[in-house]
Phi, psi and omega in degrees: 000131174302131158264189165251125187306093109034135191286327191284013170215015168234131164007128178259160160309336169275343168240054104330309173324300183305313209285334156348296198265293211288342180295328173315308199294338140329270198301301189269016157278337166354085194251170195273163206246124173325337178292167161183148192279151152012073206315343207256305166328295162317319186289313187270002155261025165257319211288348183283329176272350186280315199277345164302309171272019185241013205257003180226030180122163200227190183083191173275359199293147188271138181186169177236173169291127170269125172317327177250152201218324180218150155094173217294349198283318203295354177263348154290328174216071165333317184241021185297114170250148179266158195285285185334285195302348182271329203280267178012291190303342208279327175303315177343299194305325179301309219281340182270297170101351175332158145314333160300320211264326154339304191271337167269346147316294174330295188299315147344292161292313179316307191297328144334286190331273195353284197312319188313312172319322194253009174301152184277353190271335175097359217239018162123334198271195188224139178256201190273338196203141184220168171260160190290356158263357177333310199245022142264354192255030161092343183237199199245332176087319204302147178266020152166157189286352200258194205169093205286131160308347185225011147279299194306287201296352156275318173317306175306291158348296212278336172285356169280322179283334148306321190287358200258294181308321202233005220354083174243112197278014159274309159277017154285322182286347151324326226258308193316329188283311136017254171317313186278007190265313204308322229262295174319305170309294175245355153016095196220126195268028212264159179083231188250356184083250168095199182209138185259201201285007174109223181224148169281163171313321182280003193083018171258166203277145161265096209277348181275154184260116161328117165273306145012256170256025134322282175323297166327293160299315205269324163315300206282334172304307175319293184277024149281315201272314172289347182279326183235036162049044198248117172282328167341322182283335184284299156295330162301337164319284247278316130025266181291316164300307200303358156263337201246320155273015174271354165254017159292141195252130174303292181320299194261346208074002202266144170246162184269172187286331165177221172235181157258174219272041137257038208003057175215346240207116198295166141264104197235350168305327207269216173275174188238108213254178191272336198264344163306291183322297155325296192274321147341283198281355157299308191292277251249138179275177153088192220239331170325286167008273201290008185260353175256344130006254171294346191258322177309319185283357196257352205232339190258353214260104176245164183087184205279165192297168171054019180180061155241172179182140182351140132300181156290322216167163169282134168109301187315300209212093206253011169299335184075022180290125202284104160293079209286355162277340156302321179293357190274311158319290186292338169291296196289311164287010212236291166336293173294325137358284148076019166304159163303336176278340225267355195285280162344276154341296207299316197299339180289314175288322159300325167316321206289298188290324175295349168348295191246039170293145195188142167308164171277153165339310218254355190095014180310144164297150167353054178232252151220148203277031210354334157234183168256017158179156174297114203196181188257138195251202159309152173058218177275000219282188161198168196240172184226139185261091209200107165297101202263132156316326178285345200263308170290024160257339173285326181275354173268293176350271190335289201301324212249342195048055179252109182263148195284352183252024160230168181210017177299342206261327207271356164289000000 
């Protein structure tokens, strides 16, 4: 049975306030890590993102990355690009930073704008998925109506690291409207507050709240707040933590996967997923953080020593299938982490995934599979032994010690 989230572990507004001052002084001081993996293993998962956007327009042509490049989903929907995965990529792209890699950012974010532009509701958001010429070709393209918060607050990420690299004052104001659809939209005072889950396929509200795109918001809000010297943004941070750290579990450290959708009320039935855990400790400072962490490498990790990786979750996925963007995750926190134990771990996870870096069918360049086989994940969802734009872009992050929630390496 889900319990109720105990007063005595949820925030007060002061100190939500206090958490303020310490994640800036974290996330955006944030610098990329003297390590870095194998250059050649970097090099040939960019040149797998070079081809991937280049497989819907070349050029200055406005266009997105399909997300899957082999395996069922690209044979169901060859050119379906996800939000997420465009937004990832496009940092990835911030995060090397060539002049190549730059100018494909640009064109990345410029398409996003488009789309935000060409929506029919008019109102600041994005939906989640699109086909990927959708924004050269005049029309709006999306592949469903529905529009997740922590989709909407990564797009808003990768357009502030353009704006950080290229000071192009077209994705700010993107990124802000952005913000404001998420603030306006999901907003929520019930509980510890926070923000829920967006809008649905039908336009109905998604009343549970996330740990998730919690997280996702209070990163992209902190950096709404430094980009445009707006302190509001800074209290909508405050905002989001403080839902997030009211879903943390004391005994173990671990955050739960969100509430229910009486955004109050723990959700402690479902799974306890990997990428909360990860991306936590990228946001949020200090040893709470790093203890959800430490729990995800001690509780998530299958297969044999010296070649393991990441699950979906405790719970999630009890086949033991190597979620190779988690394991991408948990290498990229353990890298920014940057302790003397984080090392070792990390270079063993990075190991995992280059494994199974691999040509495409097609001649496809390098890239990474997203699971090491197909299975069902958390929830409804399912992961793919499927060549991904989202997972290889998470493995040049890693490799780079790059975090994907800052955007101080991209000034």
């Amino acid at each position: 049975m889900a319990t109720l989230t105990s007063a005595s572990t949820r925030p007060s507004a002061r100190t939500a306030s206090h958490w303020i001052a310490a994640v800036t002084s974290v996330v955006l001081a944030s610098s990329v890590s003297s390590c870095s993996a194998p250059s050649a293993d970097v090099t040939d998962a960019y040149a797998f993102l070079d081809d991937a956007m280049d497989r819907c327009g070349t050029g200055d042509d406005l266009r997105l990355p399909p997300s899957y490049l082999s395996g069922v989903p690209a044979e169901d929907s060859p050119d379906a690009s996800y939000v997420y995965d465009v937004a990832v990529t496009t940092i990835a792209y911030t995060a090397r930073g060539t002049r190549d890699d730059l100018a494909r950012a640009k064109t990345l974010a410029a398409s996003l704008v488009s789309l935000q532009q060409s929506d029919p509701d008019a109102d600041g958001r994005l939906r989640n998925a699109y086909a990927c010429t959708a924004p050269s070709g005049g029309e709006h393209g999306s592949l469903t109506d529905a529009t997740s918060t922590g989709n909407m607050a990564w797009a808003g990420l990768a357009l502030l690291q353009v704006h950080a690299a290229e000071d192009d004052p077209a994705t700010l104001e993107a990124a802000v409207r952005l913000g404001t659809w998420i603030h306006t939209v999901t907003a929520d005072d019930r509980g510890a507050g926070g923000y829920t889950g967006g809008l649905g396929d039908d336009g109905d509200p998604v009343l549970w709240k996330s740990s998730e795109h919690n997280i996702d918001v209070a990163a992209f809000f902190l950096m709404l707040a430094q980009a445009t010297g707006d302190p509001v943004w800074g209290t909508r941070a405050a905002s989001a933590l403080a839902v997030v750290t009211s879903l943390q579990d004391p005994s173990t450290g671990h955050f739960w996967v969100g509430t229910e959708t009486d955004g109050e009320t723990t959700n402690t039935d479902d799974y306890v997923p990997e990428d909360v855990q990860a991306w936590a400790s990228l946001v949020l400072p200090g040893d709470d953080a790093s203890r959800a962490l430490d729990w995800a490498t001690e509780n998530l990790l299958v297969g044999d020593d010296g070649q393991r990786g990441a699950t979906v979750g405790d719970g999630a996925d009890p086949s033991g299938t190597v979620w190779l963007e988690g394991t991408a995750h948990l290498a990229c926190g353990l890298r920014v982490r940057d302790l003397e134990r984080d090392a070792a771990l990390a270079e063993e996870l990075l190991g995992t995934v280059t494994s199974a870096q691999a040509d495409g069918p097609d001649g496809t360049p390098r890239g990474i599979p997203a699971a090491t086989q197909d299975g069902t994940a958390g929830g409804d969802s399912t992961i793919y032994d499927a060549l991904h734009t989202g997972t290889t872009a998470w493995f040049v992050l890693a490799a780079q010690g790059s975090n994907p929630f800052s955007d101080d390496d991209r000034t």
